[in-house]
C-alpha positions in Angstrom: 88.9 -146.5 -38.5 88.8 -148.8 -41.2 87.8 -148.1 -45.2 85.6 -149.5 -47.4 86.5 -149.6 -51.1 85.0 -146.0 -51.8 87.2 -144.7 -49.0 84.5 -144.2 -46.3 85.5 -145.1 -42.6 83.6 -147.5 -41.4 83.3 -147.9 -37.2 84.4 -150.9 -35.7 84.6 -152.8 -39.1 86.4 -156.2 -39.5 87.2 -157.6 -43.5 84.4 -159.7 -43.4 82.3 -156.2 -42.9 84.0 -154.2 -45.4 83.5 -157.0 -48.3 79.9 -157.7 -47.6 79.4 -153.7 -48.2 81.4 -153.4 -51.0 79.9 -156.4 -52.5 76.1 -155.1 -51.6 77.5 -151.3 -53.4 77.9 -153.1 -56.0 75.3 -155.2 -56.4 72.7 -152.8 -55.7 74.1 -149.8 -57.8 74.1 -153.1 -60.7 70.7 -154.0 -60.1 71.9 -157.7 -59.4 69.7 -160.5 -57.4 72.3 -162.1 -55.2 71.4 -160.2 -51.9 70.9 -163.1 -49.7 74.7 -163.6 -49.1 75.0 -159.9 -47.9 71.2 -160.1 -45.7 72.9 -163.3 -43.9 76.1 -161.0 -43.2 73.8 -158.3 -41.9 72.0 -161.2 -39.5 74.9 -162.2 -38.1 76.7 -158.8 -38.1 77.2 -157.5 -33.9 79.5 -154.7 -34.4 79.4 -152.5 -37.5 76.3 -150.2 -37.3 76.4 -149.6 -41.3 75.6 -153.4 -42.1 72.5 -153.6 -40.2 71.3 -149.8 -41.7 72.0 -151.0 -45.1 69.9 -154.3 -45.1 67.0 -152.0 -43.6 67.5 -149.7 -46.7 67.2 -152.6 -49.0 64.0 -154.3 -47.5 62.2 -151.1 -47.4 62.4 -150.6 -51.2 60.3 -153.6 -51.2 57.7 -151.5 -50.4 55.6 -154.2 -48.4 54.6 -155.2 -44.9 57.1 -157.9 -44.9 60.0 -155.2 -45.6 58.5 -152.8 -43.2 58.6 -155.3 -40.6 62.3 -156.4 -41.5 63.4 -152.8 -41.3 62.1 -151.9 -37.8 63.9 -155.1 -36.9 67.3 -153.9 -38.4 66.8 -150.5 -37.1 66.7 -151.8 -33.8 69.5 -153.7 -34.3 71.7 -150.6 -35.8 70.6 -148.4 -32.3 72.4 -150.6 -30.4 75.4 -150.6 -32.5 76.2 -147.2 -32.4 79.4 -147.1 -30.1 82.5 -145.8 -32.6 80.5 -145.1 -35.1 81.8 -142.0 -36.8 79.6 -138.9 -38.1 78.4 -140.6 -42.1 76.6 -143.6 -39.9 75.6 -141.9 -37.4 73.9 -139.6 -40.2 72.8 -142.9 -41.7 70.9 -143.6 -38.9 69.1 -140.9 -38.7 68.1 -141.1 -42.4 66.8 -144.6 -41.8 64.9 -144.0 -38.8 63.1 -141.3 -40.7 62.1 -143.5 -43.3 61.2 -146.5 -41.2 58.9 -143.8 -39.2 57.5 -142.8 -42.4 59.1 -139.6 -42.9 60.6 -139.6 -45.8 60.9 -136.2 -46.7 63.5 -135.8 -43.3 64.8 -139.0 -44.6 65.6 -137.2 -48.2 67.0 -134.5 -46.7 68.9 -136.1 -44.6 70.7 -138.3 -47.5 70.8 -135.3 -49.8 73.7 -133.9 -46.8 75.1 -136.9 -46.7 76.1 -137.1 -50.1 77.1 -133.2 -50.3 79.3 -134.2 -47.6 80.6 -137.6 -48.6 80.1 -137.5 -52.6 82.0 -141.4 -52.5 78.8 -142.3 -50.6 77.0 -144.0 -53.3 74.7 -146.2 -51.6 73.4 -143.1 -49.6 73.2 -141.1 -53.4 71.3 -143.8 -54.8 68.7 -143.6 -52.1 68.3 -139.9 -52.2 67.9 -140.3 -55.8 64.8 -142.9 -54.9 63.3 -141.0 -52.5 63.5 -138.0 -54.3 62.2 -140.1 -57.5 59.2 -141.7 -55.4 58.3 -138.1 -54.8 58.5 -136.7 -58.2 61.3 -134.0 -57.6 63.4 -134.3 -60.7 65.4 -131.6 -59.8 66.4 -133.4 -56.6 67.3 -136.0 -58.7 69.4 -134.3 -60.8 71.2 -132.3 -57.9 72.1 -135.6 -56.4 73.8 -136.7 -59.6 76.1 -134.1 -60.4 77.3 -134.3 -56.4 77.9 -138.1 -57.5 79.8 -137.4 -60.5 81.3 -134.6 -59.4 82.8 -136.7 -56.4 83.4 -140.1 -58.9 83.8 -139.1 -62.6 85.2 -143.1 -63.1 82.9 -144.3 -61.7 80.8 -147.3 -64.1 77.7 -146.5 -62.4 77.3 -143.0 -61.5 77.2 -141.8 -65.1 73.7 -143.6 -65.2 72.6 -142.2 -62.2 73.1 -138.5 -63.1 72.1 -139.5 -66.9 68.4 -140.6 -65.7 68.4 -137.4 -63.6 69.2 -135.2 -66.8 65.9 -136.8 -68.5 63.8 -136.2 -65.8 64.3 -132.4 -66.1 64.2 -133.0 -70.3 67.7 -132.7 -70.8 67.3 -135.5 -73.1 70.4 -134.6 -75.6 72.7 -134.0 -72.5 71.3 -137.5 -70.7 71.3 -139.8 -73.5 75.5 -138.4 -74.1 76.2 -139.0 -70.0 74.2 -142.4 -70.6 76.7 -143.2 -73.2 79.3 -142.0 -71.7 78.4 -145.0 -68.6 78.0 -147.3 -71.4 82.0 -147.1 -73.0 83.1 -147.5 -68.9 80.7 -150.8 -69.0 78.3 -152.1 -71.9 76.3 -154.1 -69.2 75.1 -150.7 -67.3 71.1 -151.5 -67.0 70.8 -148.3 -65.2 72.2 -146.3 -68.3 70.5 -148.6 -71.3 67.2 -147.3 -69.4 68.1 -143.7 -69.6 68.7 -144.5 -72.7 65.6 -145.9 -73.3 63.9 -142.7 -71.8 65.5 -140.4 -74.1 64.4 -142.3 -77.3 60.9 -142.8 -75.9 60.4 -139.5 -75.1 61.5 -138.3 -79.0 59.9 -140.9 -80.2 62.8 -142.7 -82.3 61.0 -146.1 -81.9 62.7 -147.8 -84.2 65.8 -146.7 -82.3 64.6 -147.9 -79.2 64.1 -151.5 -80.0 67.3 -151.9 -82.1 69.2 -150.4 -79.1 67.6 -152.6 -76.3 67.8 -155.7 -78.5 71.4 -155.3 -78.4 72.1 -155.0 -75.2 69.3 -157.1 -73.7 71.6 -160.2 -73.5 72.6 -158.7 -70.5 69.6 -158.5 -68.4 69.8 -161.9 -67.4 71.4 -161.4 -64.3 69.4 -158.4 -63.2 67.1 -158.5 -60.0 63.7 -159.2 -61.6 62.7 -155.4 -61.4 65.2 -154.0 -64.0 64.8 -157.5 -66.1 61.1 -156.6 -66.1 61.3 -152.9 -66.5 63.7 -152.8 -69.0 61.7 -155.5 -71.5 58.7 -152.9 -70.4 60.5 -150.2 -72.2 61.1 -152.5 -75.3 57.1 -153.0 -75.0 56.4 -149.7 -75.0 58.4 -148.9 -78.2 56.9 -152.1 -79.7 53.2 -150.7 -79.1 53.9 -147.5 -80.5 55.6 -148.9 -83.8 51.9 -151.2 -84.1 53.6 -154.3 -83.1 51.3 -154.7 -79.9 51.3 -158.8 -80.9 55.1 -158.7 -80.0 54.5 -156.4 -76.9 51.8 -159.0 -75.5 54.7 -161.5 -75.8 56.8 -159.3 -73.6 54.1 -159.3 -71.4 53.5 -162.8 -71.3 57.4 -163.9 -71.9 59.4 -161.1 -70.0 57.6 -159.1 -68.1 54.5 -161.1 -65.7 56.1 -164.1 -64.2 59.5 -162.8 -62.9 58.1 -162.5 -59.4 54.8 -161.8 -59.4 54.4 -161.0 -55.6 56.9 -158.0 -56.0 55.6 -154.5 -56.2 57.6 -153.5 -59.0 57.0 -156.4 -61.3 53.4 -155.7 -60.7 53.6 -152.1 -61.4 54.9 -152.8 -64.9 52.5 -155.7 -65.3 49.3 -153.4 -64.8 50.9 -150.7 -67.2 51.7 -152.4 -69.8 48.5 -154.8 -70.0 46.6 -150.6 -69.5 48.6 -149.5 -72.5 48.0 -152.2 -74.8 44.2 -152.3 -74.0 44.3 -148.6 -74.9 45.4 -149.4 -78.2 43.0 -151.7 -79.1 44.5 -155.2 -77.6 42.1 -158.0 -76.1 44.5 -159.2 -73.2 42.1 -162.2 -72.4 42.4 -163.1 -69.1 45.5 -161.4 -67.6 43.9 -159.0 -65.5 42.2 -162.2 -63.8 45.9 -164.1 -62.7 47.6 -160.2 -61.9 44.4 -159.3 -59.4 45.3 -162.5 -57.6 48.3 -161.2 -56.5 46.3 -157.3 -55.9 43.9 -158.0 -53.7 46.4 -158.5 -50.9 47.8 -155.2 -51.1 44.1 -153.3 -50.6 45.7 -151.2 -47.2 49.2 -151.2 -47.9 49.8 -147.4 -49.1 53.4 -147.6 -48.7 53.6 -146.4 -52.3 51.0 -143.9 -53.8 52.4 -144.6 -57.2 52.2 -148.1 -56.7 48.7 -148.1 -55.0 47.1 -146.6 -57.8 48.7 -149.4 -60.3 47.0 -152.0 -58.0 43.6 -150.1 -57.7 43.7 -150.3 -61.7 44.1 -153.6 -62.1 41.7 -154.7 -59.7 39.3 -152.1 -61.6 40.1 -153.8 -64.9 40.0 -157.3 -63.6 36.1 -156.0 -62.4 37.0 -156.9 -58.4 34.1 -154.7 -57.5 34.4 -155.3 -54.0 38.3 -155.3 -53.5 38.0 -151.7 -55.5 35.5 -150.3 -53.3 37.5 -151.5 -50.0 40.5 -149.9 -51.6 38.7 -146.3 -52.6 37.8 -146.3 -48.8 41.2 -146.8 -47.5 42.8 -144.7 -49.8 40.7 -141.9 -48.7 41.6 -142.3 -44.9 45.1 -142.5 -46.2 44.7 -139.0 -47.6 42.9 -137.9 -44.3 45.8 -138.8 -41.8 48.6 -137.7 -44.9 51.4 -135.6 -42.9 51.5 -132.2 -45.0 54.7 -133.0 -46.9 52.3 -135.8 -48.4 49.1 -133.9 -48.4 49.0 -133.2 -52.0 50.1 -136.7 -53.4 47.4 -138.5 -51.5 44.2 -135.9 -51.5 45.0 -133.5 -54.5 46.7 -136.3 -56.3 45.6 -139.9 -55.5 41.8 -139.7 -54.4 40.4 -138.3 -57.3 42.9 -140.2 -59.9 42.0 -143.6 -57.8 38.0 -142.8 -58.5 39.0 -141.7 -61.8 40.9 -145.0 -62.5 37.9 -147.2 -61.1 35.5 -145.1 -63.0 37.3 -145.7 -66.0 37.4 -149.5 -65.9 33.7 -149.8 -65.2 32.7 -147.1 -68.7 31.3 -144.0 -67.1 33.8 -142.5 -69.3 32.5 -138.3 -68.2 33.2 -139.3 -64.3 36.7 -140.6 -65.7 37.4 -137.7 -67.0 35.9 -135.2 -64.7 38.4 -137.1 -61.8 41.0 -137.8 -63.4 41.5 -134.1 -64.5 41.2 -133.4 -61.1 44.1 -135.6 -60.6 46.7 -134.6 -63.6 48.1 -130.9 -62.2 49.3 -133.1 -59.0 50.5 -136.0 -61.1 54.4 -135.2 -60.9 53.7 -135.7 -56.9 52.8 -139.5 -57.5 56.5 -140.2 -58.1 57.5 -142.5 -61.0 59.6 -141.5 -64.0 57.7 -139.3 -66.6 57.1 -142.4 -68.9 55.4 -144.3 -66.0 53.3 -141.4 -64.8 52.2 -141.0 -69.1 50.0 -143.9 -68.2 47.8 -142.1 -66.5 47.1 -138.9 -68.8 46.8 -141.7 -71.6 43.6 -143.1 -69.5 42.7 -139.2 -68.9 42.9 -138.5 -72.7 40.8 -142.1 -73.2 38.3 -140.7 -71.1 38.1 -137.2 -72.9 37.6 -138.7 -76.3 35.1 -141.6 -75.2 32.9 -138.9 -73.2 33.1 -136.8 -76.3 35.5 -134.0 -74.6 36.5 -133.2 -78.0 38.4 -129.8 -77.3 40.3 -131.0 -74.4 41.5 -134.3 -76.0 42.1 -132.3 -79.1 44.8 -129.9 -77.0 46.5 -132.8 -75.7 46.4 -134.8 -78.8 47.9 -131.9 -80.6 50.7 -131.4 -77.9 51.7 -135.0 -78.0 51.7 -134.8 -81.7 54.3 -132.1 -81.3 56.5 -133.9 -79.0 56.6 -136.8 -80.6 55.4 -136.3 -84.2 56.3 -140.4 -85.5 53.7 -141.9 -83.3 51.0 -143.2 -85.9 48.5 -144.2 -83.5 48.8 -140.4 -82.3 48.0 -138.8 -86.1 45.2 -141.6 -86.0 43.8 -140.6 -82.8 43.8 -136.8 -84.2 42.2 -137.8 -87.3 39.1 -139.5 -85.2 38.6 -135.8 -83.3 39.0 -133.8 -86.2 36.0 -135.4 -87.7 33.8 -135.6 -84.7 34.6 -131.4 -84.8 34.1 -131.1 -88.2 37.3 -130.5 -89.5 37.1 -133.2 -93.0 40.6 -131.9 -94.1 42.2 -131.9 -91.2 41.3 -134.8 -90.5 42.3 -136.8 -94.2 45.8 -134.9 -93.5 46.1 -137.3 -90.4 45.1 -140.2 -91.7 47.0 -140.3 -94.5 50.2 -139.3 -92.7 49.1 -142.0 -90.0 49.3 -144.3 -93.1 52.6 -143.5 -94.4 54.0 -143.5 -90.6 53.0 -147.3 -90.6 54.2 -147.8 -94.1 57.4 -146.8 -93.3 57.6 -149.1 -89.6 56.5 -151.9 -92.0 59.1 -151.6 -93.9 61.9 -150.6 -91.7 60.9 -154.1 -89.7 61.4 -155.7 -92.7 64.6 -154.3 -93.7 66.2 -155.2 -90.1 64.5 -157.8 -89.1 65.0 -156.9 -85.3 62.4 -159.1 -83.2 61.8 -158.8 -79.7 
């Protein structure tokens, strides 16, 4: 059999073969955007069964019909390439017929064996890392990343991949060294600047967090518009927290909506960071208006939960009434025909957060939070990194303090003060519940040290003079 550059045997697998899958290794694992060189290979591919399996791979992480369609077609096209394929693609297969079924749980497990038994599989590692991600299983995550490393401790990209693992499970000192550690075998890593990016987000070292992403950001240009977009989002988000929301909106406007607006992910971070800003105060005009235009198509996708209820948001916020109550009705008979790996995510998780979402949007601020409490023990099933998933208990803690939940907002208030104790807004928002409870002193203590907080970004922006 012949090798590909990671040393895998490839079945009945010519140069042409091998280069267009090293190439798409590559360029996937790098988060590039030339993919149509390797999709024409695929088309015009009649022997190797690995070709046609990968291109499915890639057009289901589109997560739309379009995809969908495109992978049953390359499916069907990899079943009848199967002759001298060896026991990896044959495993392959199986992974990817799974998924294309829409069972991706056998379709985790079945990448998680292959990469314990071919550790230079990368491709398959990064998938298993994306299933297990969609599903919320840091662990999983994790597992699959110290197989990869274990199996390729040169390699530029894996040290990203088991770094964004590591923060999943709040490892956050050992993830941001392995992310650095990625970063001295290639500076232009996007994978690793976002675990990066993770870890100072989640301490709250703001000021950090911009300074680093402004230094690398030079080389996002060449990303797929998903990391371009994701990784500006992250910049955003460190923006909104240091009061600079004017500079996040030009993110928004400059960075992150516009890339490719008809692409799931891209909308995703749209909805998010147009949520967040709102939440602190922001009038976003007439966003929500142009971003629901590009919703209301996806009303009975479900091919993501944690990108259905991004869409049901923003068509809540944009006050499409009738594409909202179309959507709350599909998503329930989503969750009533959900096979039982996937029973909690869509009934325990994604009904009552979905109602909670829409309820939110439209004021009733005590159904908000009735629902969406409903909603946050499942959260971690929704997929999505724990930064993206924050989103949603911010809108939960909204809720609380707008329906006059004081206790409960106050708890969760108080824990996110802990965990990230240089977020003025935070001591702000703490300051507003101590006084609707009563507590005067407590509540001067916050304000003023809210005040100082923002004293001190002030002038740290001016001593740097980092912009976005």
């Amino acid at each position: 059999m012949t090798r590909d550059g990671q040393g895998l045997e490839l079945g009945n697998a010519d140069a042409r073969a091998v280069a267009a899958l090293d190439f798409v290794t590559q360029e996937w694992l790098g988060f590039g955007k030339r993919f149509a060189d390797f999709i024409a290979a695929a088309d015009r591919e009649e022997k190797c069964l690995m070709l046609p399996l990968v291109a499915a791979s890639l057009v289901l992480t589109m997560y739309s019909p379009e995809g969908q369609a495109a992978a049953t077609r390359y499916l069907a096209r990899a079943q009848r390439l199967t002759a001298g394929a060896g026991a990896r693609e044959r495993a392959w297969l199986g992974a990817i017929e799974w998924w294309v079924e829409g069972d991706t749980d056998r379709s985790l497990q079945q990448f998680r064996r292959i990469v314990a038994e071919w550790p230079r599989d990368l491709l398959a590692g990064k998938l298993a890392q994306l299933l297990a991600f969609n599903r919320g299983e840091a662990e999983t995550l994790l597992e699959v990343g110290e197989k990869l490393l274990a199996g390729n401790p040169d390699n530029r990209f894996v040290w990203g991949m088991y770094a964004f693992g590591l923060e999943e499970c709040n490892r956050l000192d050992e993830a941001e060294a392995a992310a650095r550690t990625g970063l001295a075998l290639d500076r232009n890593d996007p994978w690793a600047h976002h675990a990066i990016a993770h870890c100072l987000e989640a301490r709250g070292r703001m000021l950090e967090g911009v300074a680093f992403l402004n230094s690398v950001s030079d080389t996002w240009a060449d990303c797929n518009s998903f990391m371009q977009t994701h990784n500006w989002w992250h910049l955003a988000l460190f923006l909104i927290d240091l009061d600079r929301t004017d500079e996040a909106l030009t993110i928004y406007d400059e960075r992150v909506w516009g890339v490719w607006k008809e692409f799931c992910e891209d909308q995703a971070n749209a909805v998010s960071l147009l949520a967040r800003l709102e939440l602190r105060g922001v009038d976003v005009g007439a966003r929500w208006a142009d971003l629901a235009t590009y919703l209301k198509p996806r009303l009975n996708e479900h091919l993501s939960a944690f990108h259905d209820v991004h869409y049901l948001y923003g068509l809540a916020r944009a006050g499409e009434r009738g594409a909202v109550t179309e959507m709350l009705a599909s998503l329930e008979d989503r969750a009533a025909r959900a096979r039982p790996f996937e029973r909690e995510t869509w009934a325990d998780c994604v009904v009552p957060l979905a109602h909670g979402l829409a309820a939110h949007a439209s004021g009733d601020m005590a159904a908000a939070a009735r629902l969406l409490g409903q909603a946050m023990p499942h959260l971690r099933t929704l997929g999505g990194s724990i930064a993206q998933r924050a989103l949603f208990g911010a809108i939960h803690l909204d809720a609380l303090t707008r329906a006059g939940w004081n206790d409960a907002a106050l708890a969760i208030l108080q824990a996110d003060e802990r965990e990230r104790p240089g977020v003025a807004a935070t001591k702000r928002a703490l300051a507003d519940v101590y006084r609707k409870v009563g507590r005067t002193e407590q509540a001067l203590a916050a304000e003023y040290q809210a005040e100082r907080l923002a004293r001190q970004y002030r002038a740290a922006h001016g001593r740097t003079g980092e912009a976005a």
